[in-house]
C-alpha positions in Angstrom: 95.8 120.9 124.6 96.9 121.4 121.0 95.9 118.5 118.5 97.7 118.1 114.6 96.4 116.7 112.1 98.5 116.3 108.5 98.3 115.5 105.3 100.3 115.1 102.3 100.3 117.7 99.4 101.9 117.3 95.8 105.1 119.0 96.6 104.7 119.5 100.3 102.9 118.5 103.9 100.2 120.6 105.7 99.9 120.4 109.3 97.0 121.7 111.0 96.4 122.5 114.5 93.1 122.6 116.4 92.3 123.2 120.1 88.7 121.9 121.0 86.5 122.9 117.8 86.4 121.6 114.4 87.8 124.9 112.7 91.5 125.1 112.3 93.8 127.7 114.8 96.7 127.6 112.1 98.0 125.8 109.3 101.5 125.2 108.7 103.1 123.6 105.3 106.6 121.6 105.6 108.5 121.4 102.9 111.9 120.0 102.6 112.0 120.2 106.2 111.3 123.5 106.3 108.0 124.5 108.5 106.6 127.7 108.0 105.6 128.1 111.5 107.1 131.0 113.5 109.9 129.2 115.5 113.6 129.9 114.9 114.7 126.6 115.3 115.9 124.6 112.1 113.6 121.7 114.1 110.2 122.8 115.5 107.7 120.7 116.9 105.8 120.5 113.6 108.7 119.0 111.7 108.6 116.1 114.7 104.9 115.6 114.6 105.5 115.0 110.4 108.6 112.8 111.1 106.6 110.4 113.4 103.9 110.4 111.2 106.1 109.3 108.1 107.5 106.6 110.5 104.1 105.3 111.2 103.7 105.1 107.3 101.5 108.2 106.9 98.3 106.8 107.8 95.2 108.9 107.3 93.8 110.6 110.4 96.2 110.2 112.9 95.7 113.2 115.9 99.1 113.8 117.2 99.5 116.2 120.4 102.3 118.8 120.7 105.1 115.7 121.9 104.0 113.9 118.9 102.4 111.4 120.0 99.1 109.6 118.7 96.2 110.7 120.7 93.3 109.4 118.7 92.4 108.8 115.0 89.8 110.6 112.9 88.2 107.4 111.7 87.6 105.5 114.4 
């Protein structure tokens, strides 16, 4: 199963996904709603994952899975 973690640039977010290691499989930046992602849909997955994210307040180390939902936290 997919895991994201994002983050918050200066002009733009950064979404990265891992499977089960601590290096990144890909890394995909979301600017004005825009992902850079491969999918032709105006909005992907990724641009869901950042909008519940931004909902929740953008805390630091949220894990979301692919249906955007919280799965764990970095930190804890």
């Amino acid at each position: 199963m997919a895991q994201y973690l994002i983050r918050k640039g200066k002009l733009n977010y950064e979404l990265a996904k891992f499977d089960d290691s601590a290096d990144s499989i890909e890394t995909y930046t979301i600017y004005n709603r825009k992902c850079s992602c491969p999918s032709r849909y105006s909005t992907c997955k990724h641009t869901k994952i950042l909008a519940a994210w931004q909902q929740a307040e953008e805390p630091q180390g949220l894990v979301y899975d692919d249906k955007a939902d919280v799965i764990g936290n970095v930190f804890t």
